[in-house]
C-alpha positions as CSV (number, residue, x, y, z in Angstrom):
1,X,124.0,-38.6,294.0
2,X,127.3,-39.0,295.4
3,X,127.9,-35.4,295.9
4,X,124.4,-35.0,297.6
5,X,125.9,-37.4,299.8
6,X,129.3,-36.0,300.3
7,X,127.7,-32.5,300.9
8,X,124.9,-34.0,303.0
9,X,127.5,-35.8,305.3
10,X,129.3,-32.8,305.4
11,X,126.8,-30.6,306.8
12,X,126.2,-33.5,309.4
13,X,129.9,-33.1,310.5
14,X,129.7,-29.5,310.7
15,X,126.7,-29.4,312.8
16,X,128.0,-32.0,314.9
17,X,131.3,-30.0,314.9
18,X,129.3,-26.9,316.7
19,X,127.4,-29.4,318.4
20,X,130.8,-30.4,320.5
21,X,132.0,-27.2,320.9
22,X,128.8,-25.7,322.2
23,X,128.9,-28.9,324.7
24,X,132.4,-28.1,325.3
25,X,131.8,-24.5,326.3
26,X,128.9,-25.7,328.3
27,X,131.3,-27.9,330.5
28,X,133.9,-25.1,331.0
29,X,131.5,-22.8,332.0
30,X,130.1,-25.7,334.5
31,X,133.7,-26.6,336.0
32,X,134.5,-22.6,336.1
33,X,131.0,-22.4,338.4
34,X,132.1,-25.1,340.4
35,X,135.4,-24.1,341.1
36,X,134.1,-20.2,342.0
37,X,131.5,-21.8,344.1
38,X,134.1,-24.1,345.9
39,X,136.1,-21.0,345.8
40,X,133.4,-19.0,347.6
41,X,132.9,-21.5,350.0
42,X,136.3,-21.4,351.5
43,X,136.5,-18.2,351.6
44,X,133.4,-18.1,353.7
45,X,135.1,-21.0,355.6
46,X,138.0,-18.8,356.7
47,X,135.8,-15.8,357.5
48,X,133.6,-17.3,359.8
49,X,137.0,-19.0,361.4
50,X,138.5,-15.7,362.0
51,X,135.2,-14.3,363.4
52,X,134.9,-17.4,365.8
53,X,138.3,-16.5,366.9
54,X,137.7,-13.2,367.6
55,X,138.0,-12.3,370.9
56,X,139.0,-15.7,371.9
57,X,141.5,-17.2,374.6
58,X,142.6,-19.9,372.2
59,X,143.6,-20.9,368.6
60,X,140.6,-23.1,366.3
61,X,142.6,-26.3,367.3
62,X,142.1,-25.8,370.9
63,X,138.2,-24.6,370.4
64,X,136.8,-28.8,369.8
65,X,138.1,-29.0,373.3
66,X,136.6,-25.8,375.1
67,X,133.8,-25.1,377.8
68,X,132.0,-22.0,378.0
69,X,133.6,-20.3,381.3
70,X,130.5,-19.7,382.6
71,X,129.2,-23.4,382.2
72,X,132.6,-24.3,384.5
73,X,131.1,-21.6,386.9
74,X,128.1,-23.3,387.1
75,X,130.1,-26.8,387.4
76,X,131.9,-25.2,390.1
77,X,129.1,-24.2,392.3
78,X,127.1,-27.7,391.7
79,X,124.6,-26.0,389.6
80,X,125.2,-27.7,386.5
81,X,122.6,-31.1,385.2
82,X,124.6,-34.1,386.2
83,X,125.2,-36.1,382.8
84,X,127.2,-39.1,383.8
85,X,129.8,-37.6,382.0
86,X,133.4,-37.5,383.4
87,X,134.8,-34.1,382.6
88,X,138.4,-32.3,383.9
89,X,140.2,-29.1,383.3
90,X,143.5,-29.5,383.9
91,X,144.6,-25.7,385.2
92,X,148.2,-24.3,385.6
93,X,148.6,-20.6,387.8
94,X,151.2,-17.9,387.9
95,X,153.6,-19.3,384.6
96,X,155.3,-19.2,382.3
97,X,158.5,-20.1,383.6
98,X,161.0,-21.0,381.4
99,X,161.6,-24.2,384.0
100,X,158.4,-25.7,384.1
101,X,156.3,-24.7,381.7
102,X,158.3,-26.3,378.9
103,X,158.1,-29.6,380.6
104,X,154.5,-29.4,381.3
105,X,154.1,-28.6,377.9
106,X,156.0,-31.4,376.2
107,X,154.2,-34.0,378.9
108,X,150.4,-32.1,377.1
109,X,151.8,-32.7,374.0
110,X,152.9,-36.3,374.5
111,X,149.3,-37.2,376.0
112,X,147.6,-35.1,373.2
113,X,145.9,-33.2,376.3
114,X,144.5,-29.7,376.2
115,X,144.8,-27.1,379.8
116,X,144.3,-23.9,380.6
117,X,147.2,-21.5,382.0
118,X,146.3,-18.7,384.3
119,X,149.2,-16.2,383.4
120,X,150.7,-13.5,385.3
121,X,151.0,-10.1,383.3
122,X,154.3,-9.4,384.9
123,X,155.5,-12.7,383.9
124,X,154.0,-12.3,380.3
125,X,156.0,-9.1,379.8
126,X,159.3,-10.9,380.7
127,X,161.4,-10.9,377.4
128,X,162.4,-14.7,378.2
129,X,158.5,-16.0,378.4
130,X,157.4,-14.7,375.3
131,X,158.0,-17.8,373.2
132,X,156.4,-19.9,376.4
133,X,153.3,-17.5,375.6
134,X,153.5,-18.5,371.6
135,X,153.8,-22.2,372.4
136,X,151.1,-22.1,375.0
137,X,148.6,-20.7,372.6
138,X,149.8,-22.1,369.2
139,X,149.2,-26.0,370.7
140,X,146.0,-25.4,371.2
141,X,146.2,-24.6,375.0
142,X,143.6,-22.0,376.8
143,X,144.9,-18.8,378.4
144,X,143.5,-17.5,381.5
145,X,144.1,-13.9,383.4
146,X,145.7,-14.6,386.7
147,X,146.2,-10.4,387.2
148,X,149.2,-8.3,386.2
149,X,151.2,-8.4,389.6
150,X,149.9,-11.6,391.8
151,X,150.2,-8.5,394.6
152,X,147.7,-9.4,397.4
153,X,148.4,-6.4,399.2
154,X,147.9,-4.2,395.9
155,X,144.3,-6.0,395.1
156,X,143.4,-6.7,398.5
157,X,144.3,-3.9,400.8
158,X,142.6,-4.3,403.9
159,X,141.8,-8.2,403.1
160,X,139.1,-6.7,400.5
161,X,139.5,-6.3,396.7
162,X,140.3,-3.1,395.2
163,X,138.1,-3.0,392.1
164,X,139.5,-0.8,390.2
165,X,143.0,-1.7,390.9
166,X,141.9,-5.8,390.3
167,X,140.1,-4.7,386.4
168,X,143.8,-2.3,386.1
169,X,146.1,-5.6,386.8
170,X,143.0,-7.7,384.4
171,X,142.9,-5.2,381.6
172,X,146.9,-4.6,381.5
173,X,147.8,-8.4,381.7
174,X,145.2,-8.5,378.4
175,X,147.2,-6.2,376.9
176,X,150.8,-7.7,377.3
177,X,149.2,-10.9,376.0
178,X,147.8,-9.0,373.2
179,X,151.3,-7.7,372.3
180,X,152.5,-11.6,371.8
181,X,149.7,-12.7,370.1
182,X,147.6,-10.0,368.4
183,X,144.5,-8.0,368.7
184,X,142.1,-10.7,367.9
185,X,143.3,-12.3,371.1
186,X,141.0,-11.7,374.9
187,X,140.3,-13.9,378.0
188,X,136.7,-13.9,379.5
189,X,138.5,-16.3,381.8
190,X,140.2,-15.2,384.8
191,X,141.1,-16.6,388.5
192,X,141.7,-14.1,391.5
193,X,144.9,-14.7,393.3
194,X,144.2,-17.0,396.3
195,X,140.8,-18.0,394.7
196,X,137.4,-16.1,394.6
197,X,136.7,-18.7,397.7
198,X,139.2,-16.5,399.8
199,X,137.2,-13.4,399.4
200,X,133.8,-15.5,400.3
201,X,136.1,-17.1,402.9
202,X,136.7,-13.5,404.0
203,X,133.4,-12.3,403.6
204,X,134.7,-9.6,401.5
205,X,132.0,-6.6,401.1
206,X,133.4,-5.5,397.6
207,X,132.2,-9.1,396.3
208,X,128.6,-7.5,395.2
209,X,130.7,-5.0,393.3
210,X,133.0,-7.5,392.2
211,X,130.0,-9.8,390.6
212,X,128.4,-6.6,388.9
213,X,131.5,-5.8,387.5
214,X,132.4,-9.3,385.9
215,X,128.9,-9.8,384.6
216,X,129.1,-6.4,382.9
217,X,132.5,-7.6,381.0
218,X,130.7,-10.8,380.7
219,X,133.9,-12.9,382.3
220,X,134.1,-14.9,385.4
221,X,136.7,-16.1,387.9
222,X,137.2,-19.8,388.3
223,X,138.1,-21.6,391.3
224,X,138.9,-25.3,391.6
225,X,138.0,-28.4,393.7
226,X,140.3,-30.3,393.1
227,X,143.9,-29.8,393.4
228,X,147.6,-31.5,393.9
229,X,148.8,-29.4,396.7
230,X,152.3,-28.0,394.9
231,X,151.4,-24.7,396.8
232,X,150.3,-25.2,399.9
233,X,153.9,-24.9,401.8
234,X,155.2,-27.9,402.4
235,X,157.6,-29.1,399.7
236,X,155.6,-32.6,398.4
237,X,157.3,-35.3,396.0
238,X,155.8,-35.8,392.9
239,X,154.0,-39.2,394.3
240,X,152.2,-37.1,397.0
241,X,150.9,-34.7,394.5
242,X,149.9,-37.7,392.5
243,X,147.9,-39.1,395.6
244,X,146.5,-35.7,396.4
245,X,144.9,-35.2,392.9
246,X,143.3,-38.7,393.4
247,X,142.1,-38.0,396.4
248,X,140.2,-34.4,395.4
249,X,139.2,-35.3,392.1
250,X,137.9,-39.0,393.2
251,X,134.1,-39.2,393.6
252,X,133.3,-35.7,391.2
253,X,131.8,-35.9,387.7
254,X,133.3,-32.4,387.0
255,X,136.8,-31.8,388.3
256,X,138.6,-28.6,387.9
257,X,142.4,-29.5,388.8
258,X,145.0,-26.6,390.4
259,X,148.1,-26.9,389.6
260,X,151.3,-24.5,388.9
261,X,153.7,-23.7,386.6
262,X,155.6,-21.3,388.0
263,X,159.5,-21.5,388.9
264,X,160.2,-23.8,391.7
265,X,157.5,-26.3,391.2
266,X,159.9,-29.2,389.2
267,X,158.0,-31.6,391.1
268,X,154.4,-30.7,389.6
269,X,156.3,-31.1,386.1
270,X,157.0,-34.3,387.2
271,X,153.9,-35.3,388.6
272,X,152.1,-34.4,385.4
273,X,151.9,-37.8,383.4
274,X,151.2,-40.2,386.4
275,X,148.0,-37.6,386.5
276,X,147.3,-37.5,383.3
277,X,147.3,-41.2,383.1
278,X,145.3,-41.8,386.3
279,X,142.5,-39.5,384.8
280,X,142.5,-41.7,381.4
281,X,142.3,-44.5,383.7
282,X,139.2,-42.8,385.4
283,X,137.6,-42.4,382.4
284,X,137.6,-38.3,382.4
285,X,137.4,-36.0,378.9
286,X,140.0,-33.3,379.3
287,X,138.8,-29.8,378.4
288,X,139.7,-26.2,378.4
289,X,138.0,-22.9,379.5
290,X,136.8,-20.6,377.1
C-alpha cells in the first residue's frame, strides 16, 4: 500500500512538474508577444513621426504649437470664424544675426514661447549663421522663406514681381536651409519682402500670376497686422516698440506680430520680454506657422 502511494504521489508530482513548465512556457511566450507588440508599436510611433515631419518647417516639439499657414491667411484677411480665442504669432524677418537673434532666442526660451523666423537665403549661407539656423529649428521654432537676396529691385523690377526670379530666390533659400538641416526639411511658409500688401498697395498686375503660382506649390505669403515699428526708419527705444505692439495688436482676436532680427535692431531684442509679457497679460496663446 505504501508503495502504491509513494508511486501514486509521484506521478502527481510529475504531472504537476509538466504542468508548471507548460504554464511557464505559456507566460514566456505571453511576455515575448507583449514586448514584440510594444516593440512594434514604437516602431510605428517613430515612422509616422518621421512621416509627419516630412516636408515640415519645424521639429515634432514645435508642431503642438503650429497653425496651418493657410488658416493664418485666412486670419489675416478676416475670413476666419471668430472663436473668442486670443491667438498671436510672434514673427522675426531678415535674421539670423549673430547679434540679435541669440538674444531673442534666449528671451523665447526663458518664456517657453514658440515664433516663426522669416530667413534670408543669403544670410542662411553665411558660415557664422549656421548654428543660429540649428538653434532656431532644434527649439522648436518655425522657419519661414523671406527670399534668397531681400533685393527689391531684383524681384520687383519695375515696382512689379518678377516670378520667376521671386520662386528662384524661394526655391534656393530652401535649399541653403536644407543644407543645415536635411532633406526632410521645406517651408510652405513664406513673406515677400515689403509685404504682399505692397504689391496690392501697388496694384501689381503679376499678383494673378503670383496667386496661381503659390496655390500650385500649395504655400502662401503672410503679412501682419500688427507690428512694433523697429523698421520703419526712425530709430525707436525699446518702450516705444513696446507701446506700438500694444497699440496694433489691442482690440484683435488674431494678431500676427512683425518684428526683426536682423543686425542693428538691439532695441527689438530688448523689447522682446515686456511683449511677451504684455501678451500673457492679454490673455493670447502663442503659436507658429506651419
Amino acid at each position: 500500500l505504501v508503495s502504491v502511494l509513494v508511486i501514486g504521489l509521484g506521478g502527481i508530482l510529475v504531472t504537476q512538474s509538466f504542468l508548471n513548465r507548460d504554464k511557464n512556457k505559456e507566460n514566456v511566450t505571453v511576455q515575448a508577444s507583449k514586448e514584440e507588440d510594444e516593440k512594434l508599436k514604437e516602431e510605428q510611433k517613430i515612422e509616422a513621426e518621421k512621416e509627419l515631419l516630412k516636408n515640415s518647417n519645424m521639429n515634432k516639439d514645435g508642431l503642438q504649437y503650429a497653425v496651418d499657414v493657410h488658416d493664418v491667411r485666412k486670419m489675416l484677411d478676416g475670413q476666419a470664424e471668430k472663436d473668442g480665442k486670443k491667438m498671436v504669432f510672434l514673427t522675426f524677418d531678415d535674421g539670423p544675426s549673430t547679434t540679435v537673434t541669440p538674444k531673442i532666442l534666449d528671451t523665447l526660451k526663458q518664456y517657453n514661447v514658440k515664433a516663426t523666423f522669416f530667413l534670408v537665403g543669403n544670410a542662411v549661407d553665411n558660415e557664422k549663421h549656421k548654428d543660429l539656423v540649428n538653434r532656431i529649428y532644434d527649439e522648436g521654432h518655425a522657419i519661414g522663406n523671406h527670399s534668397y537676396t531681400h533685393d527689391y529691385k531684383k524681384i520687383y523690377p519695375g515696382n512689379s514681381v518678377n516670378i520667376e526670379s521671386f520662386f528662384q530666390e524661394i526655391n534656393q533659400t530652401n535649399a541653403s536651409i536644407k543644407k543645415i538641416l536635411g532633406d526632410d526639411f521645406n517651408t510652405r511658409v513664406i513673406r515677400m519682402p515689403g509685404g504682399y500688401m505692397s504689391r496690392k498697395h501697388y496694384k501689381d498686375p503679376s499678383l494673378p500670376a503670383l496667386d496661381a503660382k503659390l496655390s500650385e506649390l500649395d504655400m502662401d505669403s503672410i503679412d501682419w497686422n500688427a507690428l512694433s515699428g523697429d523698421a520703419e526708419g526712425k530709430k525707436r527705444t525699446p518702450q516705444e516698440l513696446v507701446e506700438r505692439v500694444k497699440k496694433t495688436v489691442t482690440g484683435q482676436e488674431k494678431a500676427v506680430i512683425l518684428m526683426h532680427d536682423t543686425y542693428g535692431k538691439g532695441t527689438t531684442a530688448e523689447a522682446l520680454p515686456q511683449v511677451i509679457e504684455w501678451l500673457q497679460s492679454e490673455g493670447y496663446e502663442f503659436k507658429t506657422i506651419k
